[in-house]
C-alpha positions as CSV (number, residue, x, y, z in Angstrom):
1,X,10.7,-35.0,-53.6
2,X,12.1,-32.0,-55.5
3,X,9.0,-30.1,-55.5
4,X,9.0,-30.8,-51.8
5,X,12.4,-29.4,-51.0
6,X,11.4,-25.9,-53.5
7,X,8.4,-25.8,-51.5
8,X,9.9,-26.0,-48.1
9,X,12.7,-23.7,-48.7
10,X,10.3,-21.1,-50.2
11,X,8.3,-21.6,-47.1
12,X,11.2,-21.1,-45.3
13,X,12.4,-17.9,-47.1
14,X,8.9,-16.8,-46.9
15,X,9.0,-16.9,-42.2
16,X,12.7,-15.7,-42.7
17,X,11.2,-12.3,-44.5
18,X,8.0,-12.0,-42.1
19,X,10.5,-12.6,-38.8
20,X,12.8,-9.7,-40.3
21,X,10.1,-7.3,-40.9
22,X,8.7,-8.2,-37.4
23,X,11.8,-7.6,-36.3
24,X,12.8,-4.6,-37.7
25,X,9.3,-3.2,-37.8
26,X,8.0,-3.9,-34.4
27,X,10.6,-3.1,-32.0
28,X,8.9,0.5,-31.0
29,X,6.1,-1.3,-30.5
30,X,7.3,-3.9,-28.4
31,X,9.2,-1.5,-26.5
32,X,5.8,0.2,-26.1
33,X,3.9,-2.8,-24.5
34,X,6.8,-4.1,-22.1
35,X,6.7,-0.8,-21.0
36,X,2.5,-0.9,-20.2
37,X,3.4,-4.8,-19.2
38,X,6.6,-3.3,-16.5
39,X,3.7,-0.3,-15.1
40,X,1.0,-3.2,-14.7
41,X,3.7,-5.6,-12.6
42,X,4.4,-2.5,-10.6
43,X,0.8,-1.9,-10.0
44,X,0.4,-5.5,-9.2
45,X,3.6,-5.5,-7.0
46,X,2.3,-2.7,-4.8
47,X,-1.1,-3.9,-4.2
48,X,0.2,-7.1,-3.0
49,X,2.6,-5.4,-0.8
50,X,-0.2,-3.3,0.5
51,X,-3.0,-5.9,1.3
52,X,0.0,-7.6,3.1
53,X,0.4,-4.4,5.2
54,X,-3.1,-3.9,5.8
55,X,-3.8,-7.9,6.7
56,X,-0.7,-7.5,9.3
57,X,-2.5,-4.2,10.8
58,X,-5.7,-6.5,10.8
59,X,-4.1,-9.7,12.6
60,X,-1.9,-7.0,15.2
61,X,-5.1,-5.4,16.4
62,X,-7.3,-8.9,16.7
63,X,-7.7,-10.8,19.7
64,X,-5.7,-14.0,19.4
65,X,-7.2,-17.2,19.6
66,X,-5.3,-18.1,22.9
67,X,-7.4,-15.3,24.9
68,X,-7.8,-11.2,24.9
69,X,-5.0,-9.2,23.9
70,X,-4.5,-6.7,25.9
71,X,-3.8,-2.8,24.5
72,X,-0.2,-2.7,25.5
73,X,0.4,-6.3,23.1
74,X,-1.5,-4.3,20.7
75,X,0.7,-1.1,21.1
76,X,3.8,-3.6,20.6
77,X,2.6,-5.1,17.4
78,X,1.5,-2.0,15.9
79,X,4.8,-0.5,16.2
80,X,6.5,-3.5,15.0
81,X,4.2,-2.8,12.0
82,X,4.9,1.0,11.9
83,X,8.8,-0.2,11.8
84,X,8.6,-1.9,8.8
85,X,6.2,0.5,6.9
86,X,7.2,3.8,8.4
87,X,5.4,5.5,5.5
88,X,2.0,4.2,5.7
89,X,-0.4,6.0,7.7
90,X,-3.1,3.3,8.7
91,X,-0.8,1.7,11.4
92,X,-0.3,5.0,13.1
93,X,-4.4,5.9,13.4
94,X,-4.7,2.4,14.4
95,X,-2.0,3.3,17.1
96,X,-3.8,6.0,18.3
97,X,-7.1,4.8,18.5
98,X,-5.7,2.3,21.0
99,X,-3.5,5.0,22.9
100,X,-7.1,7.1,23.0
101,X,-8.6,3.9,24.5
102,X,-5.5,3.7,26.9
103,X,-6.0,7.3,27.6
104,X,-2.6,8.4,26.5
105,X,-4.0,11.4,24.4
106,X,-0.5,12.7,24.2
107,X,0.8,9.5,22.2
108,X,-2.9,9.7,20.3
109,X,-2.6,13.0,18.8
110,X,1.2,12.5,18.3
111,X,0.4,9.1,16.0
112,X,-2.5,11.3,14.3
113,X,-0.7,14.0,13.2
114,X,2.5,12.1,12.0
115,X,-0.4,9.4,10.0
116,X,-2.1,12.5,8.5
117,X,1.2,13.1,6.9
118,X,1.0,11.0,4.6
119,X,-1.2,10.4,1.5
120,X,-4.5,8.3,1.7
121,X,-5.9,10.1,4.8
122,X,-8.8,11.4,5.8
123,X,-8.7,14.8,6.6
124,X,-12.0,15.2,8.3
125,X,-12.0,12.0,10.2
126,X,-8.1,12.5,11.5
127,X,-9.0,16.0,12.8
128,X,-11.6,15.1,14.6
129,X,-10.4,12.2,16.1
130,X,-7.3,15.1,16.8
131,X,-10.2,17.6,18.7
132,X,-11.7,14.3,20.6
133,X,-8.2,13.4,21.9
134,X,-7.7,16.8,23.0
135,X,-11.2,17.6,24.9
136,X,-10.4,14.3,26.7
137,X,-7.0,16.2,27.7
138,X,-9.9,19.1,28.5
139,X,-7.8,21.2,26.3
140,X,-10.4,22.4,24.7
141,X,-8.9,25.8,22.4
142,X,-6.3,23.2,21.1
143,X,-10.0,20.9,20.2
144,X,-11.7,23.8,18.5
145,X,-9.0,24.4,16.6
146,X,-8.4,20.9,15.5
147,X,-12.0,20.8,14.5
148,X,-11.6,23.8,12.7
């Protein structure tokens, strides 16, 4: 019973040693990896924020299963959309592809050049869509120079 009692206290004096030296030892460390762990959560956090964004653009521009939406209910959820996430430029090109199918060209172009503000965007693709809104306006320097 003796040799019992020695052999658990040395064990125990052995995982008292090792759990100082892990705990003095390793704190850069494990500042180190909740640091990489905090960046991953981030990157995690804002993807799921963003497929949320992109499935509302998705289920605002979708015709609804009670019949055909028409553009202006379109118009309405897209800027309810644009409200929330007033920095994300996908809900404003998706705004001005419908105002181009409206033909309000001055709302297009005004929803294309605020989207192309911000980062993710297309150059190419948002000025021409820019010059086509335009020649529909037959303004056709201010085209040519979007396509420039």
């Amino acid at each position: 019973m003796s040799r019992l009692v020695t052999i658990v206290g040395l064990l125990a004096t052995v995982y008292t040693v090792f759990g100082a030296l892990i705990v003095f030892k390793a704190p850069k460390d494990i500042d180190t990896r909740m640091k990489e762990l905090e960046g991953l959560f981030s990157q995690a956090n804002d993807a799921a924020e963003d497929a949320k964004y992109q499935a509302e653009i998705v289920e605002a521009v979708l015709n609804n299963y009670n019949g055909e939406m028409t553009n202006y209910d379109k118009v309405r959820r897209i800027t309810t959309i644009i409200e929330k996430y007033p920095n994300k430029p996908d809900a404003y090109y998706q705004r001005a592809f419908i105002y181009d199918n409206m033909g309000k060209y001055d709302e297009a172009i005004q929803d294309y050049k605020i989207g192309h503000r911000y980062k993710g965007v297309d150059d190419a693709s948002n000025y021409c869509d820019i010059g086509i809104a335009y020649s529909q306006k037959e303004e056709y320097k201010k085209a040519l120079s979007a396509y420039k």
